[in-house]
C-alpha positions in Angstrom: 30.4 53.3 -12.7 28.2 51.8 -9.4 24.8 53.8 -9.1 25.8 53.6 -5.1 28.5 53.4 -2.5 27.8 53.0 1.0 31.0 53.0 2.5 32.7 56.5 2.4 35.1 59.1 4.6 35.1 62.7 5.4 37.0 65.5 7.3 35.1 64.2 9.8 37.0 61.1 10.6 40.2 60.5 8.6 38.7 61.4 4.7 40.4 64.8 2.9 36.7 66.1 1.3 34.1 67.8 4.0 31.3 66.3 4.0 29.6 68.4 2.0 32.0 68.3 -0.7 31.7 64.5 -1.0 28.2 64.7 -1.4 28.4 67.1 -4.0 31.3 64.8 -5.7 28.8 61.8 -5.4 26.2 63.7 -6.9 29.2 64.7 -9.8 29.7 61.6 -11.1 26.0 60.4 -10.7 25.1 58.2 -8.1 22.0 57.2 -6.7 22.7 56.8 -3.4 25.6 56.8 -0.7 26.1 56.6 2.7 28.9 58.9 4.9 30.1 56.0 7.2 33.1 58.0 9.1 35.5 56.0 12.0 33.5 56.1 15.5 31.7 59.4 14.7 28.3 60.5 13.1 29.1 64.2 13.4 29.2 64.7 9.3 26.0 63.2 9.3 23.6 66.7 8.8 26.1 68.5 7.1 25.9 65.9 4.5 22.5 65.2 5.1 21.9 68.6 4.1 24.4 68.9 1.0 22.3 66.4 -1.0 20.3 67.4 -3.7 20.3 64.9 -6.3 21.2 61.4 -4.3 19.8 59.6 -1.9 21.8 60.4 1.4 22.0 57.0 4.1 23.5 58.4 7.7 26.2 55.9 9.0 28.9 54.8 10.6 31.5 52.3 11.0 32.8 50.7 14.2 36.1 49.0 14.7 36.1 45.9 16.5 37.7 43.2 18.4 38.8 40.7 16.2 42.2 38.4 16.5 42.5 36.9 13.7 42.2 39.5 11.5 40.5 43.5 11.3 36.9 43.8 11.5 34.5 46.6 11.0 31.0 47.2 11.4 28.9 49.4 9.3 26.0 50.9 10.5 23.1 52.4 8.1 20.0 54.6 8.1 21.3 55.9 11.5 18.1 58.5 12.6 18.3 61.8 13.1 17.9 61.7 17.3 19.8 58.7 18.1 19.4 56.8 22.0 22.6 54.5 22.6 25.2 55.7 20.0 26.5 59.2 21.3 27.0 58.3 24.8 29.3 55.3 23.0 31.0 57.3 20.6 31.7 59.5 23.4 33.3 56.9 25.2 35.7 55.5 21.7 36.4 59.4 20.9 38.1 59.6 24.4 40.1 56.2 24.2 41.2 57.5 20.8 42.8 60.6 21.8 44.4 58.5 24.7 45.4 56.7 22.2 46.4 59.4 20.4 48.8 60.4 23.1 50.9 57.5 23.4 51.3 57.4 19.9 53.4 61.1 19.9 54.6 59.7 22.7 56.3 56.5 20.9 57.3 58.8 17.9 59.1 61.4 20.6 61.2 58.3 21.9 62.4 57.6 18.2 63.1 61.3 17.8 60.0 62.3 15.7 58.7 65.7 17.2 55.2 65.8 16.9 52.2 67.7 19.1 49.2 68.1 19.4 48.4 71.0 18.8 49.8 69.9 14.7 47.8 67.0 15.3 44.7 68.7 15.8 45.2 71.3 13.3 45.5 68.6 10.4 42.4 67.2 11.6 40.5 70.4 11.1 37.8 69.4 13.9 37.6 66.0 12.9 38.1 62.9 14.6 42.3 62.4 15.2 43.7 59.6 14.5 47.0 57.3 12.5 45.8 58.8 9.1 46.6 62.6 10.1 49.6 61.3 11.9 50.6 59.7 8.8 50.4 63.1 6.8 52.5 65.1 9.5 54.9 62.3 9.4 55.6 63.2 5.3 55.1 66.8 6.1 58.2 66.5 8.4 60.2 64.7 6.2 60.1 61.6 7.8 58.5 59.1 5.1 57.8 59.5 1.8 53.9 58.7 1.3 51.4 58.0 3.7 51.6 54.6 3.0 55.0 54.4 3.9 54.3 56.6 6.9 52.4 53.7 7.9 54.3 50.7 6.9 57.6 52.7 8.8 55.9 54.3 11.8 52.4 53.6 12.6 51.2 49.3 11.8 51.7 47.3 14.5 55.3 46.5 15.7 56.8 49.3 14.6 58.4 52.6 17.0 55.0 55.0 16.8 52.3 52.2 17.3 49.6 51.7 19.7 46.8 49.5 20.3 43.6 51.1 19.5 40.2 50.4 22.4 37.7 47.9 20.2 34.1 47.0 21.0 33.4 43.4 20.9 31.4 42.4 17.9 28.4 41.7 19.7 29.0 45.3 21.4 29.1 47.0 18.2 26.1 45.0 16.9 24.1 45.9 19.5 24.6 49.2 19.4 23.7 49.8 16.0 20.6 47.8 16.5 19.2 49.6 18.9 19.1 53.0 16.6 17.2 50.7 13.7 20.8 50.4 12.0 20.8 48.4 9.1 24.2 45.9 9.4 26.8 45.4 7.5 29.7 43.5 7.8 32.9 45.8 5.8 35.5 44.2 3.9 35.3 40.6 5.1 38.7 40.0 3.3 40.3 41.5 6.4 39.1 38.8 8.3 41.8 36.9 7.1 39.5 33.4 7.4 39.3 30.5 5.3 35.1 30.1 3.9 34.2 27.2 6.6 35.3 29.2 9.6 33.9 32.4 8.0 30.1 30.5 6.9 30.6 29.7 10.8 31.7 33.3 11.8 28.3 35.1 9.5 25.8 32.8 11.3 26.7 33.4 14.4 26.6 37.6 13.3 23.7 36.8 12.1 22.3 35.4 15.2 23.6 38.5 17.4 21.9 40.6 14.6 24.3 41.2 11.5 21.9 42.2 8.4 24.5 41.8 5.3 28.2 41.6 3.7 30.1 44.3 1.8 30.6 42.0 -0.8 32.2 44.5 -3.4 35.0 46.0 -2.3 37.9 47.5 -4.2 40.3 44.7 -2.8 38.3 41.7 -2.9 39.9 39.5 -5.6 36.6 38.0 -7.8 37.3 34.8 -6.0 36.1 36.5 -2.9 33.8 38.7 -4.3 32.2 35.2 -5.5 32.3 33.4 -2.4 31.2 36.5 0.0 28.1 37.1 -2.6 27.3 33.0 -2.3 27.6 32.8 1.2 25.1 35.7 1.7 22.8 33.3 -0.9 23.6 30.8 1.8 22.9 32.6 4.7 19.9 34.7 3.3 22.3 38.0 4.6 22.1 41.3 2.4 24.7 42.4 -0.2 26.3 45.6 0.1 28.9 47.7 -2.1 31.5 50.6 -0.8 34.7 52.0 -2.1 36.0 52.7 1.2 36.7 56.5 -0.5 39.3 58.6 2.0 40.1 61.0 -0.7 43.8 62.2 -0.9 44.5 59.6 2.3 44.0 56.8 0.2 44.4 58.1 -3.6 44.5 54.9 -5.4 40.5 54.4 -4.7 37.9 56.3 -5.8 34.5 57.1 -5.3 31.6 54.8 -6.5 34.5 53.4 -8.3 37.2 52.0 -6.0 40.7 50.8 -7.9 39.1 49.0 -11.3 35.6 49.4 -11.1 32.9 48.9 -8.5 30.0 46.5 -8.9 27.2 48.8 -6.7 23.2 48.3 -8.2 21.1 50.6 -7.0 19.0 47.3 -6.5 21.2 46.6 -3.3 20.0 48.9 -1.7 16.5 48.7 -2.8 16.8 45.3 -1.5 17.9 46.8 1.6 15.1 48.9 1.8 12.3 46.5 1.4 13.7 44.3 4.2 13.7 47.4 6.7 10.1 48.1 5.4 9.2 44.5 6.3 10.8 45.1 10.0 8.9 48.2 9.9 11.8 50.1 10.0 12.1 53.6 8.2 13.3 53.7 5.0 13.9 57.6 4.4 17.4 58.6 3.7 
């Protein structure tokens, strides 16, 4: 069992457990620390914040971002309380999203899937829409039978309900993040889909536009990447991180502080962390 995992989902974005009840599950099986990192949204952030006893509670967040040749996200961590930049930029994704949102019931209509949104927003429950709860009404209806096949039949790219989702830039997202005193975090850098020259290449140049570390363990990463992500952050003097990518029932193979087989997450990582944020005289508070 990891003593942390600071990459996890709520009711908030596209996770099945309020935020509150993840907290209180983190603190169930015993760990340390975690962070609540939902899609384009901080609004979990005090009710989990306030749910935590026995851990040590990070406020995040994870950004999408523009990235060809592959997916890339951004994490974000030890958001503050009163933030400067980030709202009026969340804003800004939460209303491209629910365009997006839109033209996605739209696509399903033209293949004869009846979905609206009004059922949309009610399987959210007040959190942030998006493919995940489409997904679920999709099986509810009778129209896949899991929501990963729901995704693979309907909602991936180049197939009858997809649409394009608005990205920042990587610098954009960066940026952002910097300016509340983010620590960053690179998520699942398997997803890139690069070869390690072009990635070394890809992490110093993040690190020049102000990337602070790697999610080096990550339920997927085969120990061959796990190896060379955790040597190329040797290399590049960049932080190691650890998350399970936890979205409860929406993706029940992986599990909290655990992942699939077992998650390698210190609680020295993030003292690590914390000692380089001291240095930048950043705070280090939960």
């Amino acid at each position: 069992m990891a003593e942390i995992d600071l990459h996890t989902h709520s009711t908030a974005s596209d996770g099945t457990l309020s935020p509150s009840a993840l907290v209180q599950h983190a603190e169930a099986i015993g760990l340390k620390a975690m962070a609540l990192t939902d899609h384009d949204t901080v609004a979990g952030l005090d009710e989990a914040a306030q749910a935590a006893t026995r851990l040590e509670f990070i406020r995040g967040c994870e950004l999408s971002v523009h990235f060809p040749q592959g997916s890339m996200h951004i994490l974000g961590l030890w958001l503050p309380r009163r933030m400067q930049q980030l709202p009026a930029l969340l804003h800004d994704l939460a209303r491209k999203r629910a365009q997006r949102n839109e033209r996605i019931l739209e696509n399903l209509r033209r293949h004869g899937v009846a979905i609206d949104d009004a059922e949309l927003q009610a399987c959210a429950a007040g959190g942030v829409v998006g493919r995940p709860h489409v997904a679920r009404l999709l099986v509810e209806k009778g129209h896949a039978a899991s929501i990963h096949e729901a995704f693979h039949l309907w909602l991936r790219p180049g197939t009858p309900g997809y649409a394009p989702k608005a990205k920042l830039l990587p610098h954009q997202a960066i940026s952002a993040l910097k300016a509340e005193g983010a620590t960053v975090i690179l998520a699942h850098p398997s997803t890139l889909n690069l070869d390690p020259e072009p990635l070394e290449t890809l992490l110093g140049e993040l690190k020049a536009a102000g990337l602070d570390g790697v999610e080096v363990y990550y339920p997927l990463h085969t120990p061959a990447q796990t190896r060379l992500f955790a040597e190329l952050c040797r290399r590049l003097d960049l932080l190691e991180s650890a998350g399970s990518d936890f979205h409860g029932d929406n993706k029940p193979s992986i599990a909290l502080g655990r992942g699939k087989d077992g998650l390698h997450g210190p609680y020295a990582l993030v003292e690590r962390m914390k000692a380089v944020r001291a240095r930048m005289g950043l705070p280090v508070e939960a």
